[in-house]
gemmi code that builds the backbone of each chain (N, CA, C; Angstrom):
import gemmi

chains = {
    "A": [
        ("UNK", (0.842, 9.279, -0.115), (-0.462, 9.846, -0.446), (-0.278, 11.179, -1.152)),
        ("UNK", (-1.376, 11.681, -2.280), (-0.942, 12.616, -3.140), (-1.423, 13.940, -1.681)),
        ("UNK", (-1.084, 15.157, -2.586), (-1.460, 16.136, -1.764), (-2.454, 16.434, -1.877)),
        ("UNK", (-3.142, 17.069, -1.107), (-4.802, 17.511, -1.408), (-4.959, 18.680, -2.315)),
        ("UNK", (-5.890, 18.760, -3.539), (-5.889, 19.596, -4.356), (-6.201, 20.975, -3.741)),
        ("UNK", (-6.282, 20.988, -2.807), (-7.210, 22.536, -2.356), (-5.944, 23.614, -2.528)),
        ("UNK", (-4.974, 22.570, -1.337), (-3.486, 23.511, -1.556), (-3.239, 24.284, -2.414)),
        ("UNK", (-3.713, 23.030, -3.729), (-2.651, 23.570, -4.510), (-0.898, 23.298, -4.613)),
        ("UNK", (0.434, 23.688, -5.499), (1.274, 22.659, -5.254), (1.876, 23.709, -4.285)),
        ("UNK", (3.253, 22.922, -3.903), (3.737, 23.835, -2.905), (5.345, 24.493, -3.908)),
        ("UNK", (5.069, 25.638, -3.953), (6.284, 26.687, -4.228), (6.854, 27.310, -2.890)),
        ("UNK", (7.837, 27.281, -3.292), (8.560, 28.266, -1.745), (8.735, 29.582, -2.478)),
        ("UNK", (7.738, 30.648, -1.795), (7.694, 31.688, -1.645), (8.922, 32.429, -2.184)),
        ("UNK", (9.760, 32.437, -1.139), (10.893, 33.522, -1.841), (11.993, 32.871, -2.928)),
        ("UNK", (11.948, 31.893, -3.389), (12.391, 31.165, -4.241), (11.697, 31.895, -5.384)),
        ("UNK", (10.739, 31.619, -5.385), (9.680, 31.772, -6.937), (9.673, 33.630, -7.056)),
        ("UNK", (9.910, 34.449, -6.199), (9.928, 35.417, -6.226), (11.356, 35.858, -7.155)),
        ("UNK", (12.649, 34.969, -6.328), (13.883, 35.239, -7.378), (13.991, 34.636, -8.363)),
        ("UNK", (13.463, 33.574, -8.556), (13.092, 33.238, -10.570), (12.248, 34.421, -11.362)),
        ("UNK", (11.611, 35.092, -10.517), (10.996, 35.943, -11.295), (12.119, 37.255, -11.630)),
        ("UNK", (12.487, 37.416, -10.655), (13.393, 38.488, -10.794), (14.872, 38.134, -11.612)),
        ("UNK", (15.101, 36.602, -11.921), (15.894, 36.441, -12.824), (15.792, 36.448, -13.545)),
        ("UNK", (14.027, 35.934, -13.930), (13.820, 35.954, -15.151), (14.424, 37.340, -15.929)),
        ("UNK", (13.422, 38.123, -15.381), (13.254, 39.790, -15.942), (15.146, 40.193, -16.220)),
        ("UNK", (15.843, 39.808, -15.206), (16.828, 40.209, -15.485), (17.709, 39.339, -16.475)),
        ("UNK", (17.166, 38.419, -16.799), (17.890, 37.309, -17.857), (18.802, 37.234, -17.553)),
        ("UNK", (19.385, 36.784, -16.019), (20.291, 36.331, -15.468), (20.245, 35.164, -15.379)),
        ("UNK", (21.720, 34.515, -15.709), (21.930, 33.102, -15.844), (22.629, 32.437, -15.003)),
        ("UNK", (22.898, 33.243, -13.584), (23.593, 32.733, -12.615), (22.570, 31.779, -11.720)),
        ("UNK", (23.517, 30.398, -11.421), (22.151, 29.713, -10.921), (21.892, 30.114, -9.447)),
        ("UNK", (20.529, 29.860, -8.914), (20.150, 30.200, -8.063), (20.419, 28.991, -6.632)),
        ("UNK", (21.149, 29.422, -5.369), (21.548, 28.321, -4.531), (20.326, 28.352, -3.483)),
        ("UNK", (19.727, 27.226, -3.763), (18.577, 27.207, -2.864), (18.812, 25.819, -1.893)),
        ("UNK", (18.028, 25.711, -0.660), (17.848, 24.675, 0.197), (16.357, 24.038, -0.097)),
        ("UNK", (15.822, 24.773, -0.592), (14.326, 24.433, -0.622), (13.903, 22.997, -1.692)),
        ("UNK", (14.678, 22.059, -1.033), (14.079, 20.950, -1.948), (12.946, 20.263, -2.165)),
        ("UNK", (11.850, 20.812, -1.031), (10.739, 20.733, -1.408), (9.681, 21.312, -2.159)),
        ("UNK", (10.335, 22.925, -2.528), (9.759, 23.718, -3.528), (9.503, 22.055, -4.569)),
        ("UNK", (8.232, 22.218, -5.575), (7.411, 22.032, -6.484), (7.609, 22.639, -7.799)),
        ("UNK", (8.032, 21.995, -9.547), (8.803, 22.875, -9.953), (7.723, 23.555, -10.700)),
        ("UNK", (7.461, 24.397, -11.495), (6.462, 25.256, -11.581), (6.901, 25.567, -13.447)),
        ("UNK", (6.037, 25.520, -13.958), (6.369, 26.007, -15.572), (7.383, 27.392, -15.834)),
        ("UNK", (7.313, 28.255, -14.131), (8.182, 29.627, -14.793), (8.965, 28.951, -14.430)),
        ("UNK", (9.350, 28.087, -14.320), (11.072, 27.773, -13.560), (12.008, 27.144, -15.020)),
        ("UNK", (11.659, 26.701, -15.933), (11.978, 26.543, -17.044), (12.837, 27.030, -18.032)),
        ("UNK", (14.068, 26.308, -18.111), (14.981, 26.836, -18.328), (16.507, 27.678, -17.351)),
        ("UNK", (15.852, 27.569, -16.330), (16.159, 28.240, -15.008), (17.622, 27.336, -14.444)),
        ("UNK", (18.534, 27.890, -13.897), (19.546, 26.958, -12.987), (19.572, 26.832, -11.794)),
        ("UNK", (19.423, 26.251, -11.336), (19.377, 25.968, -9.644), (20.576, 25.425, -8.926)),
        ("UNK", (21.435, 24.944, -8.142), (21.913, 24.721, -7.358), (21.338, 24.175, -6.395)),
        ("UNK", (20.520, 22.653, -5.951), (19.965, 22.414, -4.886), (21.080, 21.736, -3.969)),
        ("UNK", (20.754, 22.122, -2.720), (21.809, 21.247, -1.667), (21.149, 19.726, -1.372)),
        ("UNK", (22.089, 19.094, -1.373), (21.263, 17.690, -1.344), (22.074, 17.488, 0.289)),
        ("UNK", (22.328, 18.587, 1.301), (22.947, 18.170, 2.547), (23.712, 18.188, 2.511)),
        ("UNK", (25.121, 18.202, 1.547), (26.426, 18.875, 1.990), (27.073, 19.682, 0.962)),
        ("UNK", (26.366, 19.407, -0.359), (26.850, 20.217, -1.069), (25.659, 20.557, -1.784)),
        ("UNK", (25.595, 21.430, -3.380), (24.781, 22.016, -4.527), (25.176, 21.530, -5.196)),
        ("UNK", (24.183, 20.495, -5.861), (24.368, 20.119, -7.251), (23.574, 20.619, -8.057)),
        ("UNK", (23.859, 21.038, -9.635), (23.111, 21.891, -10.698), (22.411, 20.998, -11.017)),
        ("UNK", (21.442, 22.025, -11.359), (19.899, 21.105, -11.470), (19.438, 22.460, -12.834)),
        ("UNK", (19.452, 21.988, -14.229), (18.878, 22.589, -15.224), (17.137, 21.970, -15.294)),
        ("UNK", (16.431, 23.223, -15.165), (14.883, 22.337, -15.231), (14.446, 22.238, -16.640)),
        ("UNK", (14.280, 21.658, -16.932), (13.430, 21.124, -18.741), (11.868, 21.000, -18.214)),
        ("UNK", (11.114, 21.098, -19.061), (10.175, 20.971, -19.383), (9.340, 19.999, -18.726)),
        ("UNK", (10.245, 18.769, -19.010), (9.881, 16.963, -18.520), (9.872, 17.146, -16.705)),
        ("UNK", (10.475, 18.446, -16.531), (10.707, 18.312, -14.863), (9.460, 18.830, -14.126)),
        ("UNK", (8.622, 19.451, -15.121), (7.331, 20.473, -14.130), (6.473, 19.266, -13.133)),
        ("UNK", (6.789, 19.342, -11.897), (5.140, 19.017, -11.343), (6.428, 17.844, -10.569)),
        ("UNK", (7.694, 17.596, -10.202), (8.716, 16.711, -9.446), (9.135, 18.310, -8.916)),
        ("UNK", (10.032, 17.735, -7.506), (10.146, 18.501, -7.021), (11.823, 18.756, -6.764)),
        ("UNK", (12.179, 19.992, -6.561), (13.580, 20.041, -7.108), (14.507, 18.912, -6.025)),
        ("UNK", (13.944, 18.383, -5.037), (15.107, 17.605, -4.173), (15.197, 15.956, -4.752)),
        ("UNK", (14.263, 15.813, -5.703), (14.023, 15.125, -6.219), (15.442, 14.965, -7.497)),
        ("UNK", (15.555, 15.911, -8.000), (17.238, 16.055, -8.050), (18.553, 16.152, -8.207)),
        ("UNK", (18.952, 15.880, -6.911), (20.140, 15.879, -5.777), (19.507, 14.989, -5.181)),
        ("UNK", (20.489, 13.845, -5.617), (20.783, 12.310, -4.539), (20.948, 13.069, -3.184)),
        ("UNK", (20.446, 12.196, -1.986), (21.401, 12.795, -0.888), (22.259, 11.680, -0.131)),
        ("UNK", (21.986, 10.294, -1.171), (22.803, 9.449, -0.388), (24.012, 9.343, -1.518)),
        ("UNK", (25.184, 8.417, -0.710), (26.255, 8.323, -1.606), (26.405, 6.647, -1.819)),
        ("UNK", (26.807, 6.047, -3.076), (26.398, 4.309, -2.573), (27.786, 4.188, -3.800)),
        ("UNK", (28.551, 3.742, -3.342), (29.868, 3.515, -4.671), (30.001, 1.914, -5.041)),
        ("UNK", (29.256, 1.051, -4.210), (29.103, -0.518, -4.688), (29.872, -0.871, -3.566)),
        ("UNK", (29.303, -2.385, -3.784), (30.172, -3.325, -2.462), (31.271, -4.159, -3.011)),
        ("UNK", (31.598, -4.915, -2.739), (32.946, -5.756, -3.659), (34.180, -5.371, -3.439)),
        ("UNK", (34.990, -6.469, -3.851), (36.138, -6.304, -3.543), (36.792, -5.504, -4.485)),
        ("UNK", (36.602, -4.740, -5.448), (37.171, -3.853, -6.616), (37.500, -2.568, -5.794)),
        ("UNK", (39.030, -2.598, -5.758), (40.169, -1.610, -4.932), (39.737, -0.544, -5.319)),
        ("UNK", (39.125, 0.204, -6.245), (38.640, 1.892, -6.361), (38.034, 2.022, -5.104)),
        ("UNK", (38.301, 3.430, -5.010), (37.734, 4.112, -3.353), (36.466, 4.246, -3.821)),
    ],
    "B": [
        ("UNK", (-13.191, -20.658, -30.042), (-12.305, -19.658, -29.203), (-12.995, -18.018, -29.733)),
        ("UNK", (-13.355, -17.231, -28.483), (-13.375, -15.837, -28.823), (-12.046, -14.404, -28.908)),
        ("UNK", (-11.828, -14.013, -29.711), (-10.973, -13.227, -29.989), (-11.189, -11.582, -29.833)),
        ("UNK", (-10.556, -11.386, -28.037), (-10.934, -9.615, -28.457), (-9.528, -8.791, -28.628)),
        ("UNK", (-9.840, -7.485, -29.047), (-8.659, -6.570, -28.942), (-7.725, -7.513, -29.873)),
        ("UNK", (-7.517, -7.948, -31.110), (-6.076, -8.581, -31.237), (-5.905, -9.937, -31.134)),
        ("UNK", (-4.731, -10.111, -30.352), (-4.260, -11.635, -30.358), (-4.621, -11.995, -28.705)),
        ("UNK", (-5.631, -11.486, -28.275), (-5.808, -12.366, -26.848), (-6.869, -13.126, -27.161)),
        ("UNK", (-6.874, -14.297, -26.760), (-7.982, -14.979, -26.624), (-8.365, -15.862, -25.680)),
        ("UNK", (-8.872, -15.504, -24.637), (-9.370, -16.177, -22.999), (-9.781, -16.995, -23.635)),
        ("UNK", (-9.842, -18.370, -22.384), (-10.687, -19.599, -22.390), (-11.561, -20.103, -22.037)),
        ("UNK", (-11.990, -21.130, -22.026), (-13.451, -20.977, -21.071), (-13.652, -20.633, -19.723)),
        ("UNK", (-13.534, -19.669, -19.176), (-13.664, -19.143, -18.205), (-15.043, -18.259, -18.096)),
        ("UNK", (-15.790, -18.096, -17.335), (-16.588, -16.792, -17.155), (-15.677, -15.486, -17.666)),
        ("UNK", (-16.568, -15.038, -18.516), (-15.889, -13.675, -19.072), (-15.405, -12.325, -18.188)),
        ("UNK", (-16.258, -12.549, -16.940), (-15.827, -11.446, -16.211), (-13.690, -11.968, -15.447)),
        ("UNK", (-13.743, -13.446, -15.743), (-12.484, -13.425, -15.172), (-11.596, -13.069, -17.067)),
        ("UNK", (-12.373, -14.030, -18.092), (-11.724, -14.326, -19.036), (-10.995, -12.648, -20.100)),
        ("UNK", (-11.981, -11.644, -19.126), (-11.064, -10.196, -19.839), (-10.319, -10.270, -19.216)),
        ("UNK", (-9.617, -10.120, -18.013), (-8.647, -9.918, -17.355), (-7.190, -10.160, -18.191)),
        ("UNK", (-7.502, -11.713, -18.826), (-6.140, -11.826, -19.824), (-5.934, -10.855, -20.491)),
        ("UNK", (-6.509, -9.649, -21.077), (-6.198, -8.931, -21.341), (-5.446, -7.677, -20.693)),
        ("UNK", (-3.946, -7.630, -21.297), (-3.281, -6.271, -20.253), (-3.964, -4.679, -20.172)),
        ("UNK", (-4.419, -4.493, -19.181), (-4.413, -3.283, -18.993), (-6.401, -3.396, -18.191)),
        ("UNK", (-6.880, -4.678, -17.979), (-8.315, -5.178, -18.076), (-7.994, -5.958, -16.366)),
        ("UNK", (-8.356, -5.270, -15.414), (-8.351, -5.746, -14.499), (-9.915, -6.378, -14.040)),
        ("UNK", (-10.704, -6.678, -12.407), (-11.692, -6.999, -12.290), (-12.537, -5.631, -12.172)),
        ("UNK", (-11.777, -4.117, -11.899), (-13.068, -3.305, -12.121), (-13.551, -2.923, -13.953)),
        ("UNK", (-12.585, -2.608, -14.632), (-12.719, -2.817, -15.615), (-13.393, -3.559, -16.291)),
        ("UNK", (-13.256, -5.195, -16.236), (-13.991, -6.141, -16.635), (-15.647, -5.671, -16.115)),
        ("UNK", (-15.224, -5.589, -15.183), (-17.040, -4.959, -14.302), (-17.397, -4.314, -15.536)),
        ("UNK", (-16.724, -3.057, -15.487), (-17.415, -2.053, -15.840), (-17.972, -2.089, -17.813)),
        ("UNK", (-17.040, -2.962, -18.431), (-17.119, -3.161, -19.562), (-18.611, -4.196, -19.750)),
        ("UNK", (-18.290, -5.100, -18.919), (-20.008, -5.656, -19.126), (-20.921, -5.652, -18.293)),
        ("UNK", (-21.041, -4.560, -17.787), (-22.236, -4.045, -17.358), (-22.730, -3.182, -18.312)),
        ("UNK", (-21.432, -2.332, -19.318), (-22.201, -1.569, -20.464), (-22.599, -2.474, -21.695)),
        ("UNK", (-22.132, -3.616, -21.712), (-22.157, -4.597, -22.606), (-23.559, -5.178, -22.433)),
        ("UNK", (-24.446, -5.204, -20.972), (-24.808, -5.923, -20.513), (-25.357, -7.279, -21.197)),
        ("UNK", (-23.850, -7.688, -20.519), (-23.993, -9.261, -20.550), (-23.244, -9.626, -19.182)),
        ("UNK", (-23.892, -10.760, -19.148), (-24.400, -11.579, -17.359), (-22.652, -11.941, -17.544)),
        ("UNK", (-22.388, -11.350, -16.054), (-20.974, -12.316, -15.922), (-20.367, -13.347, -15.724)),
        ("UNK", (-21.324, -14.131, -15.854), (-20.915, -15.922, -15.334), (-21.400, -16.688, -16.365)),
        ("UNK", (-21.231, -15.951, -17.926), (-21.025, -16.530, -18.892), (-19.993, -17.444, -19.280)),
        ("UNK", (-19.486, -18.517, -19.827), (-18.622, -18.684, -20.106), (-18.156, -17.946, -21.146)),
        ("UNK", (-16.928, -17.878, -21.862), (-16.123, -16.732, -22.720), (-16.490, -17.564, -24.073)),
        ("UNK", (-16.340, -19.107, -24.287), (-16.766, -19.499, -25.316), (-18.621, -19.598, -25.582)),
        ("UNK", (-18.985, -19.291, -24.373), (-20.621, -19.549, -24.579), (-21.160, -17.832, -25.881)),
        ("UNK", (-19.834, -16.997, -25.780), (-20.576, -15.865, -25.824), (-20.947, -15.951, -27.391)),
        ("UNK", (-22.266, -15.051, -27.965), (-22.912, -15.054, -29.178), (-21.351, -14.079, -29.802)),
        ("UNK", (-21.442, -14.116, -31.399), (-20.520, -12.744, -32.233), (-20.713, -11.699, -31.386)),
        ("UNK", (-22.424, -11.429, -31.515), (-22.633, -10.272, -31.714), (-22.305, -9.399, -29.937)),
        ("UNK", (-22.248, -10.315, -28.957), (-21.467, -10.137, -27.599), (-20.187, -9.726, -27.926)),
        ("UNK", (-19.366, -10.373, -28.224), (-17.851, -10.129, -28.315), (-17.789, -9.082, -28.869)),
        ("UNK", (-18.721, -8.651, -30.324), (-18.153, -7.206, -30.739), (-18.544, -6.231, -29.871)),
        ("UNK", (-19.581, -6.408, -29.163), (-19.721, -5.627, -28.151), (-18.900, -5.094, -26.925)),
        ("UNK", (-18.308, -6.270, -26.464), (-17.303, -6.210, -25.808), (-15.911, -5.264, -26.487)),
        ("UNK", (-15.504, -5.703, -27.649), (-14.331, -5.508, -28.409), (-14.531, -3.953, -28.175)),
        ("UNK", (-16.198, -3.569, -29.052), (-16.424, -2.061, -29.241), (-16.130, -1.066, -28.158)),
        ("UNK", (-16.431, -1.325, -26.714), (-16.153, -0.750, -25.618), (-15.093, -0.405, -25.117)),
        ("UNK", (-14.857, -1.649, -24.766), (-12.835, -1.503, -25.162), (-12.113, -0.602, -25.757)),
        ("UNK", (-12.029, -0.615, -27.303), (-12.095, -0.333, -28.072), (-11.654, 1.216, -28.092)),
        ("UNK", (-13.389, 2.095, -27.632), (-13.675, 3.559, -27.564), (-13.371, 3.647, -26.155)),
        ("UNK", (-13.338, 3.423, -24.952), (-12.666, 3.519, -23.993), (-11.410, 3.435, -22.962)),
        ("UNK", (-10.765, 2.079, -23.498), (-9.971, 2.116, -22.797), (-8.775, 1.938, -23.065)),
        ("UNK", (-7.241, 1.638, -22.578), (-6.627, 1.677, -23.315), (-6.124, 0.316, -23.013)),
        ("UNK", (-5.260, -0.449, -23.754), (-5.153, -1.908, -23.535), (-4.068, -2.265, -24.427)),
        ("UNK", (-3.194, -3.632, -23.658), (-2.340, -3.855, -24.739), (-0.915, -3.192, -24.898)),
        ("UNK", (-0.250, -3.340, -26.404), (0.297, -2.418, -26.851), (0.299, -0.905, -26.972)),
        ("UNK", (-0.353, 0.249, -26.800), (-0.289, 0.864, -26.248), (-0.497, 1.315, -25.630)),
        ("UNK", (-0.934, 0.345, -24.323), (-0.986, 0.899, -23.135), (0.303, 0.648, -22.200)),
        ("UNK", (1.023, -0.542, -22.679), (2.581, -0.796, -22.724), (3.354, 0.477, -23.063)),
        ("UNK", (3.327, 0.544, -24.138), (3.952, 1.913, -25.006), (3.531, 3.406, -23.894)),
        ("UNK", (2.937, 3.435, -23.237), (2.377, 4.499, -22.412), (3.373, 4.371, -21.201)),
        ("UNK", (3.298, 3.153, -20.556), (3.800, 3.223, -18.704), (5.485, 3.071, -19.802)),
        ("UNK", (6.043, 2.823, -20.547), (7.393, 2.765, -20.770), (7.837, 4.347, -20.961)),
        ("UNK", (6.920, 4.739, -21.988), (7.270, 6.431, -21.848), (7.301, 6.856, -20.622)),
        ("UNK", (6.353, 6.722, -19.669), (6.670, 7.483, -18.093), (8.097, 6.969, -17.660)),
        ("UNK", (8.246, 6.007, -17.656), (9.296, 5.469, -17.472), (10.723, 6.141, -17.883)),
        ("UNK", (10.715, 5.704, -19.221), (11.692, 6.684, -20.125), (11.569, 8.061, -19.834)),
        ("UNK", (10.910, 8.856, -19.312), (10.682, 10.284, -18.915), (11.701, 10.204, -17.669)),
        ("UNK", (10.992, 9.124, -16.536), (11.405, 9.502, -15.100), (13.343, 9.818, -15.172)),
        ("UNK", (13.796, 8.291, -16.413), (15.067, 8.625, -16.643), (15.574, 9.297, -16.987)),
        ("UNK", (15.050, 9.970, -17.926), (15.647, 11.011, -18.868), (15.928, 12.373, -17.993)),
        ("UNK", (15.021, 12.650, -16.713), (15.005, 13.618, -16.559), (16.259, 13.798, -15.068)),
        ("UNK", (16.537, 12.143, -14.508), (17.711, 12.268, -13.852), (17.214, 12.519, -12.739)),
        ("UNK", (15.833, 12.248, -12.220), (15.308, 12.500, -11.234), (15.219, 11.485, -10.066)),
        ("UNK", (14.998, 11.437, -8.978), (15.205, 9.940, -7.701), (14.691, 8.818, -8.808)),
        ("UNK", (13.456, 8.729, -9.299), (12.591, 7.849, -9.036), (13.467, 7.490, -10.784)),
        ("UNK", (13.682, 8.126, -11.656), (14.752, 7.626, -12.792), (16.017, 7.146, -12.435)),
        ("UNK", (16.675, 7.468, -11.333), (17.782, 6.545, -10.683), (17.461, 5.384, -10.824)),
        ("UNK", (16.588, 5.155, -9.567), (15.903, 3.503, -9.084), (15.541, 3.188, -10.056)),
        ("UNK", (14.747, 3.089, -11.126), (14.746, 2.612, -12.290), (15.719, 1.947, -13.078)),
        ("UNK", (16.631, 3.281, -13.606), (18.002, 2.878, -13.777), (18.696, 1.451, -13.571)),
        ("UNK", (19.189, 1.631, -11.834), (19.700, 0.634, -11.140), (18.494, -0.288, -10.956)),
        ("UNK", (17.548, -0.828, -11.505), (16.689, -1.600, -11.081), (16.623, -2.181, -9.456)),
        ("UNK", (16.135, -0.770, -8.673), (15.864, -1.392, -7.325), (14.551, -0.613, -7.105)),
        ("UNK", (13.948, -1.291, -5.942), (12.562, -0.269, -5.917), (12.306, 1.042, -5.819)),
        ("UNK", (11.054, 1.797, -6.337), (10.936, 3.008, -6.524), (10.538, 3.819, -5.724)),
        ("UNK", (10.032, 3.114, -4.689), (8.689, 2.953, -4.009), (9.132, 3.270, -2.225)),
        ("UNK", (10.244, 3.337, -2.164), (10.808, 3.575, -1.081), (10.751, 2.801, -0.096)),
        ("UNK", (10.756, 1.542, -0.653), (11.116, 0.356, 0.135), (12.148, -0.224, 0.494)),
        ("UNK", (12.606, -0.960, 1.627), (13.613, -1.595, 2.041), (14.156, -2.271, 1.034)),
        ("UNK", (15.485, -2.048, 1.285), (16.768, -3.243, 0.136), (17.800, -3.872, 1.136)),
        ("UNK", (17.672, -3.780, 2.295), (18.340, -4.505, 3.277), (18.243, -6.190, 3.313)),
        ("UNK", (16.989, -6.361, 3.155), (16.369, -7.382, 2.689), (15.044, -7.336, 1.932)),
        ("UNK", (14.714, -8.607, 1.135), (13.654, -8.383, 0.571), (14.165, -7.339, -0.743)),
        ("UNK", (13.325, -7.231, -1.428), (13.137, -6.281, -3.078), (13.509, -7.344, -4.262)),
        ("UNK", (13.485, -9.065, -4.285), (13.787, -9.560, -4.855), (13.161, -9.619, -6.460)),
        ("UNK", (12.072, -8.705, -6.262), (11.049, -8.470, -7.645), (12.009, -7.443, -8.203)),
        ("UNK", (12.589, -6.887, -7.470), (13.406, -5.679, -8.392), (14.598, -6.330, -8.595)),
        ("UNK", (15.088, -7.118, -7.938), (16.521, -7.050, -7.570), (16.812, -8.311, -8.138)),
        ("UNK", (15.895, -8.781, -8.577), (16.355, -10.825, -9.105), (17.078, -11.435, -8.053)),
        ("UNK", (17.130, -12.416, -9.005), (17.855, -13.829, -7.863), (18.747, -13.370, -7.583)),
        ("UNK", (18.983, -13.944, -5.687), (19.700, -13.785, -5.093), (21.087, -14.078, -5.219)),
        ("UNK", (22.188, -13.201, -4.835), (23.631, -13.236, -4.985), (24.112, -13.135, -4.128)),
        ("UNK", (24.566, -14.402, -3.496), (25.310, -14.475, -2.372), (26.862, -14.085, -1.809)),
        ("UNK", (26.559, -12.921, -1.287), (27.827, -12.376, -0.692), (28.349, -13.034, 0.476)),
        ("UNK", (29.883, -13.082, 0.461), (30.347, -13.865, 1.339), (30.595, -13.497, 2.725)),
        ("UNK", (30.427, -13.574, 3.977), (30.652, -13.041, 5.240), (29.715, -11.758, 5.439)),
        ("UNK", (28.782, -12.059, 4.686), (27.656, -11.196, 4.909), (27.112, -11.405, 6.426)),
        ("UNK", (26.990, -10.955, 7.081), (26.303, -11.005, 8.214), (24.809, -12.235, 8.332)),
        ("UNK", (24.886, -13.119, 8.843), (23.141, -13.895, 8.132), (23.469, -14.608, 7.373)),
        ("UNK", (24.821, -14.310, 6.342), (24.638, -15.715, 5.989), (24.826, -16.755, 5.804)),
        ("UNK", (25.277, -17.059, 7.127), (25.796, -18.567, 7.717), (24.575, -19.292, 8.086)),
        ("UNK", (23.684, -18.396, 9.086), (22.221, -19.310, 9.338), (21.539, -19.327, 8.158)),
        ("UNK", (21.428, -18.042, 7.403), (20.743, -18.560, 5.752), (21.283, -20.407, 5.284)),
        ("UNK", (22.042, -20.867, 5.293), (22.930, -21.872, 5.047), (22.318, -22.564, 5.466)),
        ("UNK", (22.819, -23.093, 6.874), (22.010, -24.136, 7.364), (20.528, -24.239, 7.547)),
        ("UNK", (19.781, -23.417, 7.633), (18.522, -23.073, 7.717), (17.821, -23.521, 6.454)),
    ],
}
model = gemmi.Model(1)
for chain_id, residues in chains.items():
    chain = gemmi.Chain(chain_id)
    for i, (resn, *xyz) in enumerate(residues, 1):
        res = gemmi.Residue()
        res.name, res.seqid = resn, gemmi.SeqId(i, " ")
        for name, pos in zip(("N", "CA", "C"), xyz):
            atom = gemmi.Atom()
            atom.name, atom.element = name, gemmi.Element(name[0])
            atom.pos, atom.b_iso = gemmi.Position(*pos), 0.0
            res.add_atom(atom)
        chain.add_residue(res)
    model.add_chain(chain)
structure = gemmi.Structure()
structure.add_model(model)
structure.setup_entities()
C-alpha cells in the first residue's frame, strides 16, 4: 500500500542534513549510511552514498531516474549465485 | 465489421465487452467511454451506426491512452526500473516476480515452463502424482 500523502515522503533527518553539508562543501566523499529507508529526494542528485545492504556498503551513485525509490532499494541484501552443477563457488 | 483506434476490430459482441479488445480499455473504461458516448451498452459492436463509432474512436482518442503507446509507456517504466539497477530492475532483469512473491513454488507466469531439477525435494511425488 502507497504511503499516505499527508506524511509526505520519508527522508532521514540527519542524512539529508549531511547531503546538504556536502553539498556546500562539494565534497565527493561518499556518504556511509544505514538508512535504507531514507526516500531519495532531488537534492540527493549526483550525490554518493554507500548503503549497507547488512554486511557490507555498496556505492550507490543517485541519477536523476532514482528520485522518489528508496536508497535500500539499491543494495541487494540477498546473495543467490545459481543452482546447478557448474563447479564455480 | 467496426474499426476503432487502428487495427482492432471487436466482433459481435455488446460493445461494452467488444472495447475491451482494445489494449489499455478495460470494463471501467469501456463504462466510462460510453456513457460519454452515450450509447446503450448492450449494443451489439456490429449493430453500431458510423456516426457511434466515431464517437467512440473520438473519446478514446482525446482521452485515453491505448495501444501502441500505451505499450511504449509501461516498457519505458520498465526500461527505467533497469537502467537504474534498482530491486524491482533486478527482478525484471532475471524475469522473476516483482511483486514480492514466493519462488519456492508457484511464479510460473514469470518463470515459464517448468524445469525439472533432479533430487529436488517433491519431486518424486510430483512424478507419480
Amino acid at each position: 500500500m502507497a504511503r499516505s500523502q499527508k506524511k509526505g515522503p520519508h527522508v532521514e533527518e540527519k542524512l539529508f542534513r549531511k547531503v546538504m553539508v556536502a553539498k556546500q562543501t562539494s565534497s565527493f566523499v561518499p556518504i556511509r549510511t544505514w538508512a535504507r529507508r531514507c526516500m531519495i529526494v532531488p537534492e540527493f542528485i549526483g550525490q554518493k552514498f554507500e548503503v549497507h545492504n547488512g554486511r557490507t556498503f555498496l556505492p550507490v551513485t543517485i541519477t536523476e531516474d532514482m528520485v522518489g525509490h528508496k536508497l535500500g532499494e539499491f543494495s541487494p541484501t540477498r546473495t543467490y549465485r545459481g543452482h546447478g552443477a557448474g563447479k564455480k563457488k | 465489421m467496426p474499426r476503432v483506434v487502428g487495427v482492432d476490430i471487436p466482433n459481435n459482441k455488446r460493445i461494452e465487452y467488444a472495447l475491451r479488445y482494445i489494449y489499455g480499455v478495460g470494463p471501467k473504461v469501456a463504462e466510462r467511454i460510453l456513457k460519454e458516448a452515450q450509447i446503450e451498452p448492450e449494443v451489439k459492436a456490429k449493430d453500431l451506426t458510423e456516426d457511434e463509432v466515431s464517437r467512440i474512436a473520438g473519446i478514446i482518442e482525446r482521452n485515453y491512452q491505448v495501444e501502441g503507446p500505451l505499450r511504449r509507456i509501461v516498457q519505458g517504466n520498465i526500461a527505467r526500473l533497469r537502467d537504474i539497477g534498482c530491486y524491482r530492475g533486478l527482478r525484471h532483469r532475471r524475469g522473476l516476480p516483482v511483486r514480492g512473491q514466493r519462488t519456492r513454488t508457484n511464479a510460473r507466469t514469470r518463470k515459464g515452463p517448468k524445469k525439472t531439477v533432479a533430487g529436488k525435494k517433491g519431486v518424486k511425488e510430483l512424478s507419480r502424482g
